[in-house]
C-alpha positions in Angstrom: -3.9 -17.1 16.5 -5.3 -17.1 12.9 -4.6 -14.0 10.4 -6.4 -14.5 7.0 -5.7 -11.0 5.1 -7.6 -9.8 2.2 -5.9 -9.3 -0.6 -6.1 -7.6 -4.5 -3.2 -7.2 -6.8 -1.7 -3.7 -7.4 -3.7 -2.6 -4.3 -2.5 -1.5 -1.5 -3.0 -4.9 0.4 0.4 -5.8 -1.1 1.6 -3.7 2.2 0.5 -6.1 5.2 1.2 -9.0 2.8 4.9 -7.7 3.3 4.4 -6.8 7.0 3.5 -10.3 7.6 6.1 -11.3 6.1 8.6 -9.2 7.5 7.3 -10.5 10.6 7.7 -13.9 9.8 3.7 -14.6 10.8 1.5 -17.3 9.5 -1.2 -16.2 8.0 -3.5 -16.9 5.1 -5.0 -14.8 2.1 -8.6 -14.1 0.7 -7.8 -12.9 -2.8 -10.8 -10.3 -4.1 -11.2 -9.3 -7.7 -11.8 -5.9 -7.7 -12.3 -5.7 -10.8 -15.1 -8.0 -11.0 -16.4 -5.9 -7.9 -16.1 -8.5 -5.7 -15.2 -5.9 -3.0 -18.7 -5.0 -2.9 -20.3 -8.3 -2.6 -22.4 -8.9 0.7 -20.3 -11.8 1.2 -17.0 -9.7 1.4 -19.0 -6.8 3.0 -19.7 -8.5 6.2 -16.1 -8.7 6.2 -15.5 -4.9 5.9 -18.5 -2.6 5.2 -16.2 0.0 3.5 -15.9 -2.4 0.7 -12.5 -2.5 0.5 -8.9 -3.9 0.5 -7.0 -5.1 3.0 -9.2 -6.2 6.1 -6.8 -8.2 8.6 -8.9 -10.9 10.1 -7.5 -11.6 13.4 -8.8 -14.5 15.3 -12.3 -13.9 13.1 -12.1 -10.3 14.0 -11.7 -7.8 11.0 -9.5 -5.1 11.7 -9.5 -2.7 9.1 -7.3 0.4 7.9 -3.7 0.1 6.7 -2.2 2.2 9.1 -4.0 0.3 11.9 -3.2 -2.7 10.4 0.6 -2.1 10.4 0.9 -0.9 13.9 -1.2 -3.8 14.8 1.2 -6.3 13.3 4.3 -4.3 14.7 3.3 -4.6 17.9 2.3 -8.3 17.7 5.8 -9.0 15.9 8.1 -6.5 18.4 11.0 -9.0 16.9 10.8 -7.7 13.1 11.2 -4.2 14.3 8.7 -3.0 11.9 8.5 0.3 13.3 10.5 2.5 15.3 10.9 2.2 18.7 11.7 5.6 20.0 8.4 7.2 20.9 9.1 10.6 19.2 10.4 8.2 15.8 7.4 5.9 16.0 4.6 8.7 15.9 7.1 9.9 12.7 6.6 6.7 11.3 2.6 6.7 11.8 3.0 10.1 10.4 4.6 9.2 7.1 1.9 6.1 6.8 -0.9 8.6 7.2 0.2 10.9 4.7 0.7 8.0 2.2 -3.2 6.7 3.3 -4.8 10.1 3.4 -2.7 12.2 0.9 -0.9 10.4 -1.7 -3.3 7.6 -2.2 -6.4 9.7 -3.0 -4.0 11.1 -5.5 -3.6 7.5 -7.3 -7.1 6.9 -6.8 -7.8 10.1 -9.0 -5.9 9.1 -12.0 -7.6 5.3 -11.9 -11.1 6.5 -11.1 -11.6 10.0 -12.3 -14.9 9.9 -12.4 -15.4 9.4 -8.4 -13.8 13.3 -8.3 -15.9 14.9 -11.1 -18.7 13.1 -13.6 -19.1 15.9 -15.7 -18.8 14.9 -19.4 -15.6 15.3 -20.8 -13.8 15.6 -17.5 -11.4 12.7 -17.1 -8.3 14.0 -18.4 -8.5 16.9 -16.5 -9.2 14.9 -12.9 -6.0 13.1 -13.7 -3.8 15.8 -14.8 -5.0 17.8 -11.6 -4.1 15.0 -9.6 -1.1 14.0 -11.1 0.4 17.6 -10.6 -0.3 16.6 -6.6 0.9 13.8 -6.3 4.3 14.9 -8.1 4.4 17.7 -5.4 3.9 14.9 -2.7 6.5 13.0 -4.6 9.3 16.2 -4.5 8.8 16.2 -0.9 8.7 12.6 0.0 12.4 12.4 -2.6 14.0 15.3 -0.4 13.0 12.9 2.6 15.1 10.1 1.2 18.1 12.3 0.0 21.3 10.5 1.0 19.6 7.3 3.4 18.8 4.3 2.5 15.5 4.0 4.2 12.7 6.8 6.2 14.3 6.1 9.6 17.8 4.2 10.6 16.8 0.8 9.4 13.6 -0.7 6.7 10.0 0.1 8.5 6.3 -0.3 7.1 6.8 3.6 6.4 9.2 2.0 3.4 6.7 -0.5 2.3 3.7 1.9 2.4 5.6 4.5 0.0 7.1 1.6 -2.1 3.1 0.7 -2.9 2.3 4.4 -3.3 5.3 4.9 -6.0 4.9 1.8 -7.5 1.2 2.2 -7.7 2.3 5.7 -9.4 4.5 4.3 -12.1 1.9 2.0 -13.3 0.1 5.3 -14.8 3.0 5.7 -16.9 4.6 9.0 -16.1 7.7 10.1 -16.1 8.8 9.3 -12.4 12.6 9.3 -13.6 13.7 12.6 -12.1 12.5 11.1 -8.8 16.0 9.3 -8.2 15.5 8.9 -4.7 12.2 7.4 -4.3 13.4 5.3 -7.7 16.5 4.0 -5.5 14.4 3.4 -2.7 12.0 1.7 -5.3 14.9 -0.8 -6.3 15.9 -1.6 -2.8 13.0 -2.4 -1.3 11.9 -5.0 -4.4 15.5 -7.0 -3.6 14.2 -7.9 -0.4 13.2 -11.7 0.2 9.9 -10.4 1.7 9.2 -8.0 -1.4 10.3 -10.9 -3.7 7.3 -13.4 -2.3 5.0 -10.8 -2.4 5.2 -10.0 -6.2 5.6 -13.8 -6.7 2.2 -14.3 -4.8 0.6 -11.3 -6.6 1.7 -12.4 -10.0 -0.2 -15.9 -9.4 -3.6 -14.2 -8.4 -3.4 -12.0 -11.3 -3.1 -15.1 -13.4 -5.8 -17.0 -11.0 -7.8 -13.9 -12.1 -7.6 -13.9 -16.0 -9.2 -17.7 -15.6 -12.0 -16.7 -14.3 
């Protein structure tokens, strides 16, 4: 079987890159520059029409979706117990991923692209601030979750590395995230794992691949 995944620094492609790893799977990368829009060249299109980051290319099929994605990969990879295997806990875990692709992430995406929410003049700052006060409401929650365990569920999942991406991704907007102790705890752990480790290794490199070009 041949995985190539698609990949872009500080997006959330970083999760499957860790899945994969987790996992202990072979698999290669396609690095995309989105800032030089490469997302949204036919080339990469054909790959994924949504123009966007990550596509799993499995055996030359695309499959698309992080959420998918990870299920995918924990079911391929049973061994890395990537997911829960209680029914009622694994639909818990699908649930947490889902909230972090279809809440908290628009919520990101409104404080890097505020002009995809409103392109009235003179609008930015109040885009972000509106989504910022969000996504700290999704942020109380999600710390009240992690109050005295280590991870979501008895033992590390993909619902850690998903919100790992979606707090990280947060920080990097510079706001005061320190009250969030839990999610900043969880934050530390999951960066001291081997799998974690590689990742931001790897990502570091295409960021510097990126600048010379």
């Amino acid at each position: 079987m041949k995985l190539t995944l698609t990949f872009s620094p500080m997006a959330c492609s970083v999760v499957p890159y860790v899945a994969l790893t987790e996992a202990g799977a072979t698999f290669d990368t396609l690095p995309v520059n989105l800032s030089k829009h490469e997302h949204h060249e036919p080339s990469y299109l054909k790959i994924n029409p949504k123009g966007k980051v990550p596509a799993l290319i499995i055996d030359g099929y695309p499959l698309t979706e992080n959420t998918a994605i990870q299920i995918w990969i924990a079911n391929q990879f049973p061994q890395a117990n990537l997911l829960p295997k209680d029914p009622l806990e694994f639909v818990k875990a699908v649930s947490i991923m889902s909230w972090c692709a279809a809440g908290i992430h628009p919520k990101l995406t409104q404080q890097a692209r505020p002009e995809r929410y409103c392109d009235l003049p003179e609008s930015a700052a109040s885009v972000q601030a509106l989504g910022s006060h969000s996504l700290f409401e999704m942020l109380e929650i999600a710390d009240s979750m992690l109050a005295n365990r280590e991870w979501f569920f008895d033992h590390f999942t993909s619902a850690d590395t998903y919100f790992y991406w979606c707090f990280r991704r947060g920080t990097q907007f510079k706001p005061d995230l320190s009250h969030f102790t839990n999610c900043m705890a969880h934050m530390q752990r999951i960066e001291q794992r081997p799998s974690v480790q590689k990742m931001l290794a790897y990502e570091k490199s295409v960021i510097a691949q990126f600048n010379k070009t």
